[in-house]
Phi, psi and omega in degrees: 000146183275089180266022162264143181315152170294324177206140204276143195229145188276126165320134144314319212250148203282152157311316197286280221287299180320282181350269190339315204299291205296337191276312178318296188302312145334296176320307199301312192279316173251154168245025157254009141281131173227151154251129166265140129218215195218077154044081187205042189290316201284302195284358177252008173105329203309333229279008182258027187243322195289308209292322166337284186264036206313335165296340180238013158264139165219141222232104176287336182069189199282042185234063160344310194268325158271358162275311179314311185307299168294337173288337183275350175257357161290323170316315185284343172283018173090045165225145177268068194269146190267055161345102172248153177191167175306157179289316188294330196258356187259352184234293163325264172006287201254014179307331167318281177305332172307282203300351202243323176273004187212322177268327169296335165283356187052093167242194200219070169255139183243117171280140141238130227217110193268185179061060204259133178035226156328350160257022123314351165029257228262309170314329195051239201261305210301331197218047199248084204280099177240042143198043193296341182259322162337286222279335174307316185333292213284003166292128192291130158095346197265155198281080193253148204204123147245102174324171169231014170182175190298333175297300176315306187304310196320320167261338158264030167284321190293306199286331187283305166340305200280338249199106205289155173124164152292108172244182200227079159266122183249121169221214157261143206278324208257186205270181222218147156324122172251135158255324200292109157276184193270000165275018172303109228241134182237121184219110212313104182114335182251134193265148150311111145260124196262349187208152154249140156239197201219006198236344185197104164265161232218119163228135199223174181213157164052233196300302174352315178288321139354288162281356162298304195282348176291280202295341177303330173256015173272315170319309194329293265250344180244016178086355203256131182252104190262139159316118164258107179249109156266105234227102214281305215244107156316299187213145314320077167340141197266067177315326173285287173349299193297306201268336174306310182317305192310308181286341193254328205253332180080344213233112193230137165247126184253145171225130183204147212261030197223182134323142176307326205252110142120007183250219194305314189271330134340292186273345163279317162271022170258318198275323192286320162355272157294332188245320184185085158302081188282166151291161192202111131234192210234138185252137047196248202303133161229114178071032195244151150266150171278184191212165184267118179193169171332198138268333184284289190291015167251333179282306158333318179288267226294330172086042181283332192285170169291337185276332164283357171270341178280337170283310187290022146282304183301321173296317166298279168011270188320000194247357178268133186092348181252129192276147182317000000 
């Protein structure tokens, strides 16, 4: 099924508020959803979900690292708490607790972690996380999921609701290109395929898929017919997709909003390795700290657009058949 727009359109409405919106509509359906956070109601969307629910927001103020901690003994009484913080502060910050207080106990929590890489702008590297998937990754059990526009995330909240475990969600607070109509279907584990092609596949996450589908039509223009994978669910990675892309296109390109070392390009290439080894190369931060800047002038700094996946696409090409 075609869950893309005929053309893709800048969202009326900010990611923070469709959140808010999809988290309120959980509450309404579970009365074991709470939101926490560390005093970010305004800047992470929430604060009509406290006004909703003044008995299930709870507000911790700038001590992170106990709100995570309470979220896991609430988690252990039977309750679904929602963790919200800037991404460096939803992860970095708290990795202790993440990992010891809530996943080694196998509990039932959700971080979310706003602002993902470069779309943090104007805050800049203190609170710019691009490596927040790295470190979730490395969590036994835990879920890490990048929405690539509002239709998605709206659902995938609902499945983060249904559905037990530590998860890890990232995106951007403000609003984001929608590729996504609204029968677009989110499903924990399973990646999208948005194009099929015979010559490069293209697997991408979050803002990224957007310039996958950018590069997908500058390649069309030079004859090279490309894969487009949004492959949404980080960890568990959708391995069958991945290695079908692999085996048909010969050739993969990752493009992610995150560090090169420990994300997207990362578990695909720990998955290619071993099962069907291809050329493979990677879009995106390599040896950077963030900056304060535009989103147009961090992608151009980051080397993030569609025109670097077309290149390094065109360059994977060039590598089939040729040994290392």
């Amino acid at each position: 099924m075609n869950y893309l727009l005929e053309r893709p359109i800048m969202d009326e409405r900010e990611m923070r508020a469709v959140y808010c919106d999809a988290l309120i509509d959980a509450a309404k359906e579970n009365p074991r959803i709470f939101a926490v956070d560390a005093d970010v109601q305004y800047s992470m969307g929430t604060k009509r979900f406290f006004d909703a629910f003044p008995e299930r927001g709870i507000n911790c103020g700038i001590m992170e690292a106990h709100a995570v901690g309470m979220c896991a003994g609430m988690s252990a009484t039977g309750l679904i708490p929602f963790f919200h913080a800037f991404g460096t502060f939803a992860t970095r910050r708290v990795f202790d607790q993440i990992f010891l207080s809530c996943a080694y106990q196998k509990l039932n929590v959700k971080i979310i972690g706003g602002d993902a890489g470069i779309s943090a702008t104007a805050n800049g590297g203190t609170h710019m996380p691009f490596e927040d998937m790295a470190l979730m990754r490395a969590v036994p059990g835990a879920t890490v999921i990048e929405p690539a526009d509002a239709a998605l995330l709206k659902t995938a909240v609902k499945h983060m609701a249904d559905t037990y475990g530590v998860f890890y969600m990232r995106s951007s607070r403000r609003k984001v290109t929608r590729i996504y109509n609204d029968s677009a279907e989110f499903v924990i584990g399973r990646a999208n395929v948005l194009e099929e092609g015979s010559d490069v596949a293209i697997v991408a996450c979050g803002i990224m898929v957007l310039e996958a589908l950018r590069a997908r039509d500058m390649l069309l223009k030079k004859g090279i017919r490309a894969t487009v994978i949004d492959m949404h669910t980080v960890k568990p990675l959708d391995e069958e997709a991945l290695i079908k892309a692999a085996k048909n296109c010969g050739a993969v390109v990752t493009a992610e909003n995150h560090n090169a070392i420990g994300g997207l390009g990362s578990a695909c290439a720990e998955l290619l390795s071993e099962k069907c080894p291809v050329p493979l190369e990677r879009v995106a931060v390599f040896e950077s700290f963030g900056e304060v800047g535009t989103l147009d002038y961090l992608q151009e700094r980051f080397h993030l657009t569609a025109r670097d996946i077309a290149e390094k696409a065109e360059k994977c090409i060039g590598r089939k058949g040729k040994k290392a």
